[in-house]
N, C-alpha and C positions, 0 to 999 in steps of 0.2 A: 362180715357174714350177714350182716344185716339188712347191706344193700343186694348181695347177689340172690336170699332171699324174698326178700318185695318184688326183685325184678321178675322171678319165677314166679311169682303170684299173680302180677300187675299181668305178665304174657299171658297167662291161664285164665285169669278175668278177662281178658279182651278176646278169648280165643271162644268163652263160653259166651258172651255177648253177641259177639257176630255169627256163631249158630240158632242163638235166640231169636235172633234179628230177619234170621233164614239165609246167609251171608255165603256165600262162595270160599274158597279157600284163600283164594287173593286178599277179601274182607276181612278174611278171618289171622291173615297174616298182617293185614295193615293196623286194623286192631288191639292184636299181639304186641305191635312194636308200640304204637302208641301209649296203649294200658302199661307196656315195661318199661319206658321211656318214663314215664306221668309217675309211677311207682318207684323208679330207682331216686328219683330227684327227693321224694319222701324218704326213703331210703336213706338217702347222705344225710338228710336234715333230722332225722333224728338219731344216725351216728353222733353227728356232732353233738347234739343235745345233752346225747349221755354220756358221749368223752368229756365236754364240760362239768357234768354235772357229778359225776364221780372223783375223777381229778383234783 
């Protein structure tokens, strides 16, 4: 839940930067993937963190 959330955030941050930016839609899609790519990978690492850390 943790990853598929940050990813939705990570997309939405890149989606509001490359309008910030003045960015086309194409920008604002490579952005998107990027920021949710860069954000799921946070995502997994701190799943683990707290599957560890509970456990």
């Amino acid at each position: 839940m943790i990853v598929l959330a940050s990813a939705v955030f990570g997309a939405l941050l890149g989606i509001l930067t490359a309008r910030k930016n003045g960015g086309n839609k194409k920008d604002m899609a490579q952005y998107a993937a990027g920021f949710g790519i860069a954000m799921t990978v946070v995502g997994v690492v701190i799943t683990i963190v707290v599957a560890r850390t509970v456990s």
